[in-house]
N, C-alpha and C positions, 0 to 999 in steps of 0.2 A: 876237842873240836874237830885235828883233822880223821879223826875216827870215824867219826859220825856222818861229817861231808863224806867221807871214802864208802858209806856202809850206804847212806842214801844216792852214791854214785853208780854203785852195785846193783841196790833194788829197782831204780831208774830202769838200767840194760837190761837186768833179767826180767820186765816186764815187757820191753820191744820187742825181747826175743821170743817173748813165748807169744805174742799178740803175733808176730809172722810168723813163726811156725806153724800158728794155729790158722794164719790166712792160706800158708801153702796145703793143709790139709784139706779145707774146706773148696780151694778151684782143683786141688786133684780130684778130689771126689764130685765136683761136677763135671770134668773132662773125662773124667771114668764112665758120668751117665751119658753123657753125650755120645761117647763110643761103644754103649750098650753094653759094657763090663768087657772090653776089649783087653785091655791091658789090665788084670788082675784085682787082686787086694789089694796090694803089696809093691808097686811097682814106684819106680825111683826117677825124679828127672835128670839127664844130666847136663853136663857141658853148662857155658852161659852166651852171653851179649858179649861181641866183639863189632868193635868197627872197623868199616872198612877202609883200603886204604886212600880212595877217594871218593868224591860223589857223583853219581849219575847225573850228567849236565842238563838245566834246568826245561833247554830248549826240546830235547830228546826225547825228557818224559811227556811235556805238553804234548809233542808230537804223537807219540805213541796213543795216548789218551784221547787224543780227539779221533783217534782212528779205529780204537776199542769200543768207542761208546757205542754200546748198541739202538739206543735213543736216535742217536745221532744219522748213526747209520738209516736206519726208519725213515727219518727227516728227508736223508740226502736220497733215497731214493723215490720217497715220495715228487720231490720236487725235479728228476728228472723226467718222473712219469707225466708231473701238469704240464714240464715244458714240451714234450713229446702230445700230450692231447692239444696243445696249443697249434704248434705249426699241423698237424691236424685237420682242427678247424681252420687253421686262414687259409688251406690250401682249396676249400671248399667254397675262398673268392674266386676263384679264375672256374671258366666255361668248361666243360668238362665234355672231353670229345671221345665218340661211340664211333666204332668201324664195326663193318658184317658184311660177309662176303657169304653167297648160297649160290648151289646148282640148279636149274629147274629143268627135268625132261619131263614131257610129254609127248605123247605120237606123233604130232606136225612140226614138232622144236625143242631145240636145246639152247638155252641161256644160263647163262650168267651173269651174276647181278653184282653189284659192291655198293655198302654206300654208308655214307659219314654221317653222325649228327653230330651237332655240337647245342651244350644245353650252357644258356645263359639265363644267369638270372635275373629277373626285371627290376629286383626291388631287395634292400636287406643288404646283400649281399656277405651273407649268413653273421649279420653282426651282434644277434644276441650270442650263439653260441662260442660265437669270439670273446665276447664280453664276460662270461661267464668261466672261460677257459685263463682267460689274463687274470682273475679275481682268483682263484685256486692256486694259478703258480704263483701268484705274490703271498698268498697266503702261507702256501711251504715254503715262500725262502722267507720269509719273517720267522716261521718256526724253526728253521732250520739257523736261521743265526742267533732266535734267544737259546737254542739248545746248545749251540756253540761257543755259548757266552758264559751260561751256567755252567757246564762243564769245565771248561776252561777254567772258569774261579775254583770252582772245588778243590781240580789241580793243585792251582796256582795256590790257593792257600795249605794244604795236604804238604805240599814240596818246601814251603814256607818254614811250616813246624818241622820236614825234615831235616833242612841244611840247618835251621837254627839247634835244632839238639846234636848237630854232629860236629857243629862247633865249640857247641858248651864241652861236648865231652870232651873234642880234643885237647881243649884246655885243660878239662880235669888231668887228664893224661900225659902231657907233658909241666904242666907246672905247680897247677894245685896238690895232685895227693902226692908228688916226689917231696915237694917244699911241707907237706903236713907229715907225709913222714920221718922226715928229716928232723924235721921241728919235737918232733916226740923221743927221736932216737936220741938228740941232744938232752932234752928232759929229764930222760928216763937215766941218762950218765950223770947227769949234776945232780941230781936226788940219790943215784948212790954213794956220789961225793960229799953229799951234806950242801950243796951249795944250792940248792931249790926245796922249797919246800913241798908238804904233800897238795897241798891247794894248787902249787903251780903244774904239779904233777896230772892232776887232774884235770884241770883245764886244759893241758896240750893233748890228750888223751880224748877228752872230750870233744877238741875239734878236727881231730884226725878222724876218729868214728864218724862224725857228723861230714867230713868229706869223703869219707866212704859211701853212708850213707847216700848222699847228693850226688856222686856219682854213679852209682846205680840205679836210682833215679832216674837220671838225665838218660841213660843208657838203655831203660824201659822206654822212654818217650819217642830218642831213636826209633828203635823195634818198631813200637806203635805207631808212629809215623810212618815206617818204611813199609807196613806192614800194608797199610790203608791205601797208599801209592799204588803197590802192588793188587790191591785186591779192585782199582779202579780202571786201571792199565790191562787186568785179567792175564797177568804173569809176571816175571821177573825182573828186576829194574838190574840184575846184571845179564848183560849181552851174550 
């Protein structure tokens, strides 16, 4: 019996392994088409996912992000320009005064002349194109705060999935895989004392792999997370 568990515990791993091998094959070879056969036939990845040794403080990235959006940016300058055609127009209430000054010769005389108008308006006092002028800049700061809202959330939740996978893993890191390895090292000594059996064997075996597993995992999600921050921010989240 424990033959058989040990041999179906075998064929178990040897089909994960070959199902990811077979998945690293398949995104190299679209990262190969992507880079139009850049890096070879044949070419190898290396290194992996580390974490870092703290996280980018949450207020920092929002910051940066609201000042990357290019959306954003569009908004905010829209909405200087309505304010700017605004006072504009109201400056178009007040009377608007004309000076001109001429020389006049002629054969019996020499003058000169000066003289002022002032133009006032009898009626209106240009309050359509005020009215019209105040409807556009309310209009860009409303868009300019839903855009500041959205973004914001995208962040805000982006940053969310970061810190929560960088917690998981440092858990992984300091207590989960030390305690599953440990747990296996002990295993693996009392099975060669006679004092565990192969089933117990297997099961400490198997939940070591499986926090292996789940720790690499959590460790892509990191990545992915940190990855998305950064490609929203439009650079690095280290300083």
């Amino acid at each position: 019996l424990d033959r058989i568990k040990a041999r179906v515990e075998a064929l178990r791993t040897e089909r994960k392994l070959e199902a990811a091998r077979s998945d690293v094959r398949v995104r190299k070879t679209v990262l190969n088409q992507f880079l139009l056969g850049a890096l070879g036939r044949d070419y190898e990845l290396l290194g992996g996912f580390t974490l870092p040794d703290h996280l980018t403080k949450r207020e920092a990235v929002l910051q940066r992000l609201l000042s990357a959006s290019p959306a954003l940016q569009e908004a905010r300058a829209r909405g200087e320009s309505t304010e700017w055609t605004l006072k504009a127009e109201q400056q178009g209430r007040f009377p608007d005064l004309t000076a001109a000054y001429a020389d006049i010769s002629e054969l019996d005389r020499t003058a000169r002349t000066v003289s002022l108008a002032l133009r006032i308006p009898l009626w209106g006092f240009n309050s359509g194109p005020i009215r019209t002028a105040k409807a556009e800049r309310n209009e860009a700061l409303l868009e300019e705060t839903r855009l500041k809202t959205e973004v914001a959330s995208r962040g805000e939740q982006a940053y969310q999935g970061y810190a929560l996978a960088f917690t998981q893993a440092k858990s992984y890191e300091t207590d989960l895989l030390p305690s599953a390895e440990k747990s296996l090292k002990i295993a693996t000594f009392s099975y060669g004392q006679g004092e565990l059996s192969l089933l117990d064997l297997l099961d400490a075996r198997r939940t070591y792999l499986d926090t292996v597993e789940e720790y690499n995992d959590v460790l892509y999600q990191f990545e992915a997370a940190r990855a998305q921050l950064e490609r929203l921010i439009g650079g690095s989240l280290v300083d």
